[in-house]
N, C-alpha and C positions, 0 to 999 in steps of 0.2 A: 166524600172521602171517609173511609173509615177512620177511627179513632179506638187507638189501643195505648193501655197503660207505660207507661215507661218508668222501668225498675233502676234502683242501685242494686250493687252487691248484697246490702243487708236485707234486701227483698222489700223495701218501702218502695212507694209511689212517690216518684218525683214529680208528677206531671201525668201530659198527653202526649201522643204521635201524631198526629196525619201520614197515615201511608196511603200513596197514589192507587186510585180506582183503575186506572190500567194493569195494575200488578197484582194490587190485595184485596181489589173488589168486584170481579169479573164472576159472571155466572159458572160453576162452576159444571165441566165438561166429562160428566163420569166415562165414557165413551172413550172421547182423548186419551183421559189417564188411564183405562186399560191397557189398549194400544202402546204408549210409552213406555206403561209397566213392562209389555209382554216383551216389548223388545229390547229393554235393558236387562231381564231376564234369560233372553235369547243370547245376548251377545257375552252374556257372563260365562255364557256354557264354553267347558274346555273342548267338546269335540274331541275326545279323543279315544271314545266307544271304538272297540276292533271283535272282528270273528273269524273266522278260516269258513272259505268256501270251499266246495267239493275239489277246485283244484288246489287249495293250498295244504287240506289235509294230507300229511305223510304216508304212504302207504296205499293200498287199494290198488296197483298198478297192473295186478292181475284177475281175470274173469274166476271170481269164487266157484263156480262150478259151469260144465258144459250148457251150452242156449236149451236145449230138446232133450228128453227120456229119464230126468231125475223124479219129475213127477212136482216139482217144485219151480217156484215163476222164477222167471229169468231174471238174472243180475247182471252187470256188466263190472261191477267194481261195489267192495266193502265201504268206500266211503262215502255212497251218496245219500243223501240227505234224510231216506228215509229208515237210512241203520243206523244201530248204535255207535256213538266214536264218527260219523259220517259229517258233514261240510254242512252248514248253515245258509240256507236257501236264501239269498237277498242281503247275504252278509252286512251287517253295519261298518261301515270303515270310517275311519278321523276324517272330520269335514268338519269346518267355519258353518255354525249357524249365524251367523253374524249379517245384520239385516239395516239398514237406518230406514226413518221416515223423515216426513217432508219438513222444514223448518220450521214452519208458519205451524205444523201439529204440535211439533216439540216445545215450543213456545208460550202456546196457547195449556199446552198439555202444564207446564210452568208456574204458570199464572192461575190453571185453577188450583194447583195443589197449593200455591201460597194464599188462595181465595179461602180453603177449606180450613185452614189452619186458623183464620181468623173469624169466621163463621161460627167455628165453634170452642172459641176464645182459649184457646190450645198455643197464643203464641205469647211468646215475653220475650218484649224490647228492652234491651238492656241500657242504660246510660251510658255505660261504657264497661268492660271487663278484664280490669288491672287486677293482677292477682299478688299480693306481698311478696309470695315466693311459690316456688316449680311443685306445688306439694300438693299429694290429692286429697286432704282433709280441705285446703282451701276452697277445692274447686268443692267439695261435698259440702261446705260447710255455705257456699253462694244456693246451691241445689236446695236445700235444707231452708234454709231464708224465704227461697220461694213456695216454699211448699210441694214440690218437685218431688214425689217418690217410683215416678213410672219412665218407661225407655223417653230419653230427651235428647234431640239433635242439636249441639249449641254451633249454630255460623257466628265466622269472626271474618271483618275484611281479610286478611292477608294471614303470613306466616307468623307465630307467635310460640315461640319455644316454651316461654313459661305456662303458659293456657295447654298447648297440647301435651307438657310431661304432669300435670295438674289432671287431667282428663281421661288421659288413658288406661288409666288401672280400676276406673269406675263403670261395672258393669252396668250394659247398657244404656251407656252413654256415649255419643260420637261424635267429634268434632270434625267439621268441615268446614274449608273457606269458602269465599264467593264463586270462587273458579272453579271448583270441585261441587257444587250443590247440584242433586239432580231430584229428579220427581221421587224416585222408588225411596230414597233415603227418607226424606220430607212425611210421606205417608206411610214408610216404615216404622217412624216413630209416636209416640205417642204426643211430646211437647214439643215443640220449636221456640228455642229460645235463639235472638237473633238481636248483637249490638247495633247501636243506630246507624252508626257507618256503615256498616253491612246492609242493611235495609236501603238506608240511600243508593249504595253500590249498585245493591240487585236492582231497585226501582230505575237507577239509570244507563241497565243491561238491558228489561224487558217493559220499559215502558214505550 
């Protein structure tokens, strides 16, 4: 089982963790978390690209000139795709890129990004994360303690009004609960910082 340190607020070591080898110490699956990546990518997409094809442009409704004797090739209509102002061949229209893979991928895909985070000792477990009051010097002032100056995802078990109004005004920084953590967040950030309930939670989602 890996062993990672376990922080206070003032960034001292309290201790160890044991986090579960099914969760934080799985080979990790570069493969997988493409895959995952590309489809929580995919699914972010709004879809809602549009173009006019040759019937939707206005106009053109008449033969620009006669078929024979102008001496110039034949047109049937001003709007088709190879004039100017004309209708866009294969038009794009608003569609769901929206796609899922298998569970058993997503899962795995899971567990390597929480593998990679402690591989390369990029995570802090926090003892617990009581903050005095809703204020973003405290939350900066925890950041600060740890040594923390680059993008950091902090998970917290559940809802916590004081932590998220503490949180949000600190560039690149994100908080997320256990229910909301997904791969792309995790490897979008540079640190992972994750209270020990949180860690229990998740270890007893995907262990």
């Amino acid at each position: 089982m890996p062993k990672v340190a376990l922080y206070n607020t003032d960034g001292a070591s309290v201790g160890e963790i044991e986090l579960k080898d099914e969760v934080f110490g799985v080979e990790v699956n570069q493969y997988v978390l493409h895959q995952v990546v590309k489809m929580q990518l995919a699914n972010k997409r709004q879809g809602t690209q549009s173009a006019l094809t040759r019937a939707e442009v206005s106009g053109g409704g008449i033969k620009p000139w006669r078929q024979k004797g102008t001496g110039r090739a034949r047109h049937g209509s001003i709007r088709s795709p190879i004039w100017k102002h004309g209708g866009v061949v294969f038009a794009p229209k608003p569609r769901s890129y929206r796609y899922t893979l298998p569970k058993k991928i997503r899962r795995l895909a899971m567990k390597s990004a929480l593998s990679s985070k402690v591989n390369t000792q990029s995570i802090y477990v926090m003892e617990s994360l009581e903050l005095p009051e809703a204020k973003t010097r405290e939350m900066a002032k925890v950041l600060k303690n740890l040594r923390i100056d680059r993008k950091a995802l902090v998970v917290i078990p559940g809802k916590n009004e004081t932590v998220e109004r503490a949180v949000r005004n600190i560039p690149n920084v994100k908080l997320a609960y256990v229910n909301t953590l997904n791969v792309l967040d995790i490897l979008n950030y540079d640190n992972f910082i994750i209270t020990q309930d949180a860690a229990r939670l998740v270890e007893e989602v995907y262990a």
